[in-house]
N, C-alpha and C positions, 0 to 999 in steps of 0.2 A: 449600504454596500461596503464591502470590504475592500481596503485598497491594500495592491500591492504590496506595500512595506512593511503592513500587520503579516500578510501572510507569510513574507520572508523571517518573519520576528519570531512568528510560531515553526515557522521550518526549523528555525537554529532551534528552539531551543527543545524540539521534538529531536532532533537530530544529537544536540547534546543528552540527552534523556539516555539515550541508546548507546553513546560515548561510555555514560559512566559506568554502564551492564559490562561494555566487553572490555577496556583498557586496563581491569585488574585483572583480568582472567591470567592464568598459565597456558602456557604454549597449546597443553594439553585440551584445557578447555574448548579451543578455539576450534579443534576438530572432534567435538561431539555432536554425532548428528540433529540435527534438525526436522519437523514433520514434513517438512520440503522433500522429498525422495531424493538422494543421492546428494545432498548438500549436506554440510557441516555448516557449523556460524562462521568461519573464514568466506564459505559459498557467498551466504546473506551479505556480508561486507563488501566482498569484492562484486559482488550485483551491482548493490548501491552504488560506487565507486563509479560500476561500468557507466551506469545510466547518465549520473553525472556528466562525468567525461562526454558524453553523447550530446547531453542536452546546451551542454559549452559550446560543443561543435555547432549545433544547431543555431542556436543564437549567435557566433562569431566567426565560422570557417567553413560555409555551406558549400565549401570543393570538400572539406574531410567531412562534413556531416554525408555525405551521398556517396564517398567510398565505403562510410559506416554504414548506411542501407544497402548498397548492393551486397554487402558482405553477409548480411542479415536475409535478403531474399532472396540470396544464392541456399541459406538453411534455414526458412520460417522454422520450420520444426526443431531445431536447437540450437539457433545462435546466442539463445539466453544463460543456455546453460555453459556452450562453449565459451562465452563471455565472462561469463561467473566463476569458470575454473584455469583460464586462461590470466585472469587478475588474481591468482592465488599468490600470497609473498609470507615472509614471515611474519607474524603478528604486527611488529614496531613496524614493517615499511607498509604495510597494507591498509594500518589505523594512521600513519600517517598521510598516504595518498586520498584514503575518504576523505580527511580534513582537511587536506589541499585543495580536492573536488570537490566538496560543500563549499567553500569560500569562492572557488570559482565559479558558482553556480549562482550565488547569491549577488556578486559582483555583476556574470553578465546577462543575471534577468534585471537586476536593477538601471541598468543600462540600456536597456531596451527599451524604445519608446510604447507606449501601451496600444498603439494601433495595430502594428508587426504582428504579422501572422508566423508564428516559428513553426518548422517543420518538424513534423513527429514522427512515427514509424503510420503510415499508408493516412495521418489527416496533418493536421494545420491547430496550433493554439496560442492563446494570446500569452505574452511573460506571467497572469495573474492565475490564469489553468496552469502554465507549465511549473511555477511554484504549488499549485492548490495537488498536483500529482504527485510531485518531488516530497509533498508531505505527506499521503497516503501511501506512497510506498515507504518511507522509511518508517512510518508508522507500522504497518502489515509484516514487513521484514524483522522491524522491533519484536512485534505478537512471535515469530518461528523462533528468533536465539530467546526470547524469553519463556517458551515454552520449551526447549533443549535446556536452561538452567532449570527448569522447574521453578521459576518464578510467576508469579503474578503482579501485573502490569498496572497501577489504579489507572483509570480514566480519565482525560482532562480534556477542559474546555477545545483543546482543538480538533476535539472529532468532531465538531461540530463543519470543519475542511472537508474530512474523508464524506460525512453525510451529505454535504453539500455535492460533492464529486457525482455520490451514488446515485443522488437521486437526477443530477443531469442527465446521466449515462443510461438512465430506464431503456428509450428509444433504443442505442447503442447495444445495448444487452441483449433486447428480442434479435436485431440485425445479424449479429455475428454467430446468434445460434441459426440461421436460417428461416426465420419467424419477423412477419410484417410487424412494423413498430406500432402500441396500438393506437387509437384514436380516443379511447375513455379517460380521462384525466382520476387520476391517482391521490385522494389524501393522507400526509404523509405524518404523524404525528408521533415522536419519538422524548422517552424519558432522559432528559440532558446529565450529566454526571453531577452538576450540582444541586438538583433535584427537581428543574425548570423542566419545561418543554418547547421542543424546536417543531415547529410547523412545517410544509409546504403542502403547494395545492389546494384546491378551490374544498372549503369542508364542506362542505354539501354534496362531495364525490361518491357515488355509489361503491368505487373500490378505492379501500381503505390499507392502509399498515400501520400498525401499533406498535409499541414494544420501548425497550432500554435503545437510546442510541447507541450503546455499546457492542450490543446483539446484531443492529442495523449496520454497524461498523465491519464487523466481523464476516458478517454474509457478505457484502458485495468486493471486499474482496477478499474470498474466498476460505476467509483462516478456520470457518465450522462449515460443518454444515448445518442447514436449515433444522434438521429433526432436534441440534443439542442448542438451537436457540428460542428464547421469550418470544418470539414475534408473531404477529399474529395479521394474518391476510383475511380481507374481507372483499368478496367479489372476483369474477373470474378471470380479472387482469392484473387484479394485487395478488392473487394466489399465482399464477403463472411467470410473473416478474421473480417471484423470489428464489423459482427457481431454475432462472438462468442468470440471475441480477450478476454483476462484476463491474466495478468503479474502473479494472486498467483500459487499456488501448490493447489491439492487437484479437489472434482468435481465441474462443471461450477456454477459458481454462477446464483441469478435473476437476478440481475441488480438493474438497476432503471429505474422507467417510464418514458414517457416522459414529458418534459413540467419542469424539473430542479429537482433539489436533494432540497427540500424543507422539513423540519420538521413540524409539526403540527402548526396549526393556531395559530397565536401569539408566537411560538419559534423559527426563525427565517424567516419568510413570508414577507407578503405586511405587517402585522404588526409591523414588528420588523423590522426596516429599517437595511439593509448591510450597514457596517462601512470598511475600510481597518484596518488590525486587527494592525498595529501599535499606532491607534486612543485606544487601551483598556489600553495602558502605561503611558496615560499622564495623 
């Protein structure tokens, strides 16, 4: 089992991954859009930022964490966005406030005793979910600005977080699309980025997923969709998972079309050729 402090280990340095994409950028880059609809990479930043800020409250100041929900379910339908645009600043204060709120994050999940059920948006999770999400989003958010440079992301041992996320959240995923969570247990067998494979579920399961943990990554939350992924369902409850699967909290999102997670012509397309985002350091 993994403890807590690995997963904060890999938050930082998922989160520093993401540091080194945007801290070079020009003012200009910072407002190219993203395939997020109506966000730029300042959007993606100031998200993260928000969430942060949230999940502090959450674990340290449960009088501001509940004026932050009612404010949120006074507008399900766009406090995230309102959030995201309402944290807009210039580059240098905005990349300074993420890494204010990453340190604040890290501080008071580690502080948290492992019992503590911290409050989320409509459930309850322990400081070792509320780091294991803290790093799927800023992973997922990474995938949109790194897909606005026209970069390519390589893959690293810590999806093996986000995969763990998804596949708790099965259950979750039929719920919030309005579909009984099912009862057939699910094997879950995925190609690891260093050539390994991660397991879950009983292999003997009549419904199966296969595929690149990468692709598995990608789908549940959200950043392809299913038709431009490896993955492959076997059985009528591995095939129907995949397509409502989503690793976050809260109601099912759209997705994305088919055909790749692409931003507007010329921000990162056939115009903008994809780089491996190591190539933006040198």
């Amino acid at each position: 089992m993994i403890d807590l402090s690995e997963i904060l280990t890999d938050l930082h340095e998922e989160s520093t991954e993401l540091d080194r994409l945007v801290a070079p950028l020009p003012d200009a880059e910072w407002r190219r859009p993203t395939p997020a609809p109506g966000w730029t990479v300042a959007h993606q930043i100031a998200h993260l930022n928000w969430t942060d800020r949230a999940l502090v409250a959450a674990a340290t100041d449960p009088d501001g964490f509940a004026r932050l929900v009612a404010v949120a379910m006074a507008d399900p339908g766009g406090f995230v966005d309102a959030g995201a645009t309402e944290g807009l600043a210039d580059p240098p204060v905005l990349l300074r406030r993420w890494r204010e709120g990453r340190a604040a994050v890290a501080s008071a999940l580690a502080a948290t005793p492992a019992d503590v059920r911290l409050p989320w948006l409509g459930t309850t999770h322990s400081p070792t979910t509320a780091a294991t999400s803290r790093l799927m989003e800023t992973w997922a958010h990474g995938e949109d600005v790194a897909d606005a440079l026209g970069l390519i992301r390589l893959p690293s041992k810590r999806l093996r977080h986000v995969v763990h996320l998804g596949v708790r959240t099965m259950a979750h995923s039929f719920l919030v699309h309005g579909r009984p969570a099912p009862d057939a247990p699910v094997f879950i067998e995925l190609l690891a980025p260093d050539g390994g494979t991660w397991a879950y579920g009983p292999p003997d399961a009549d419904n199966r997923v296969t595929g690149p943990a990468l692709d598995f990554c990608l789908l549940v939350t959200q950043r392809r969709h299913r038709d431009d992924l490896a993955l492959e369902a076997t059985g009528p409850v591995a095939d129907a998972w995949l397509d409502v699967a989503q690793a976050f909290a809260g109601p099912p999102g759209d997705g994305r079309p088919p055909g790749g997670a692409q931003a507007e012509p010329g921000f990162g397309g056939a115009e903008h050729p994809r780089r491996h985002s190591e190539e933006l350091s040198r």
